[in-house]
Each structure stands twice: as C-alpha cells, then as structure tokens.
N, C-alpha and C positions, 0 to 999 in steps of 0.2 A: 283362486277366486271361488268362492261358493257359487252351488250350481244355482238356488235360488236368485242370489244379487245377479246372476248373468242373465237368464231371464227374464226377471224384473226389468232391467238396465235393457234389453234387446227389447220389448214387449214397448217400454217406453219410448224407446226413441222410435222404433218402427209406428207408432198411433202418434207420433208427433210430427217427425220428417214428411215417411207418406203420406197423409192428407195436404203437409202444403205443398209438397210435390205435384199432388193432385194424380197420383197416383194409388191411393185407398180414400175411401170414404172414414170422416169422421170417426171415431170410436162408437158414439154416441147412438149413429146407424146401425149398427151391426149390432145382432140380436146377443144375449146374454152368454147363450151355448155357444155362437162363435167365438166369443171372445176367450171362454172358457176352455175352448177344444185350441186354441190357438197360444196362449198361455200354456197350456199341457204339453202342447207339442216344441215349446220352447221350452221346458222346465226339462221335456226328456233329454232332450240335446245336450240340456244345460250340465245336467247330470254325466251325459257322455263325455262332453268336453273334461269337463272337471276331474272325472276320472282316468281318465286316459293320461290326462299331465301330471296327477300322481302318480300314475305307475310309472311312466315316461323319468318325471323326477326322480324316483326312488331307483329307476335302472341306471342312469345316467349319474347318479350320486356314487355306485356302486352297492346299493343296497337291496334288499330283497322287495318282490312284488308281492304283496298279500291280497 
C-alpha cells in the first residue's frame, strides 16, 4: 500500500468516525495548521509502515534489503 493512500485512508476515517463518536470535534473546527501537522504526522507513519513491509517482504521473499 502506498504510504500516501494510508494516510489519506487514516486521516479520513479518523475526521469522520471521531466526530460522531463524539470523541474529536468536526474537521471544520480545527484550525488549518492542525489539520496540517496532523496529516504530516500520518504521512510520516504512513511512510514507516510502508516501508518496513517492504523490506520485511523483500526479507521474507528471500531477497535483498535495499
């Protein structure tokens, strides 16, 4: 999975679940730079994730990590 789409895909469901949770406020409340810094902090992840089950894959295949 690319690390964008997982992001993306967590960012949305978390600004749609939590609010009717009633556990986050709307999207729509939260200032622009939250959103922002919040998105980032999902994209890095995203990125970790993503990469870690490549090398993971490529070891587990029997192939090299680059």
């Amino acid at each position: 999975m690319n690390a964008v789409v997982l992001a993306s895909s967590v960012i949305a469901v978390d600004y749609t679940m939590l609010p009717a949770m009633n556990l986050y406020k709307p999207p729509w409340k939260y200032p622009a730079a939250t959103l922002a810094k919040d998105y980032g902090n999902h994209l890095v992840y995203g990125l970790a994730v993503a990469g870690a089950y490549r090398a993971l894959d490529r070891l587990f295949e029997g192939g090299e990590i680059r």
